[in-house]
N, C-alpha and C positions, 0 to 999 in steps of 0.2 A: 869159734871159727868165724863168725860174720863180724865181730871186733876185727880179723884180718884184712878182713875181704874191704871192709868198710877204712881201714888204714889204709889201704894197698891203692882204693880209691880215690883217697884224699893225696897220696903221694902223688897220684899220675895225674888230678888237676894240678897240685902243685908244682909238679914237671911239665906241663902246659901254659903254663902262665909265664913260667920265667923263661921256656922259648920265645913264648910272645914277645915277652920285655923286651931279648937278646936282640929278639929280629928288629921291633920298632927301634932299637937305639942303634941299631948298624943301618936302617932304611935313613935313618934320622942326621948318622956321620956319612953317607953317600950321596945326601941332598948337602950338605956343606960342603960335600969336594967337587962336585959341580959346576963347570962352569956357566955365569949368569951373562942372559944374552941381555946387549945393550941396546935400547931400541933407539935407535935417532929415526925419530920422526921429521924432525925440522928436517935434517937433508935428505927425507924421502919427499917430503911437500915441496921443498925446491924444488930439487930436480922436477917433480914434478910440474911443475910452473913453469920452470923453463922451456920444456916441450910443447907448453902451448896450448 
């Protein structure tokens, strides 16, 4: 009976883990489809320069 208990345990880490996995590698394809902000600095220091 604790051979069950003790399998039944090791299944529901191992059912934890590979949600884990699922989730990091869909967190992982949701940072690639992302769009990536472009910083222009040089024409923020313009502008700003031009103001004076």
């Amino acid at each position: 009976m604790i051979a069950f208990y003790l399998s039944l345990a090791a299944l529901g880490a191992a059912g934890a883990a590979l949600i884990r996995e699922l989730a990091a590698a869909q967190a992982k394809q949701r940072a690639a489809l992302r769009p990536v902000r472009v910083q222009s600095a040089a024409r923020d220091s313009a502008r700003g320069a031009r103001r004076g």
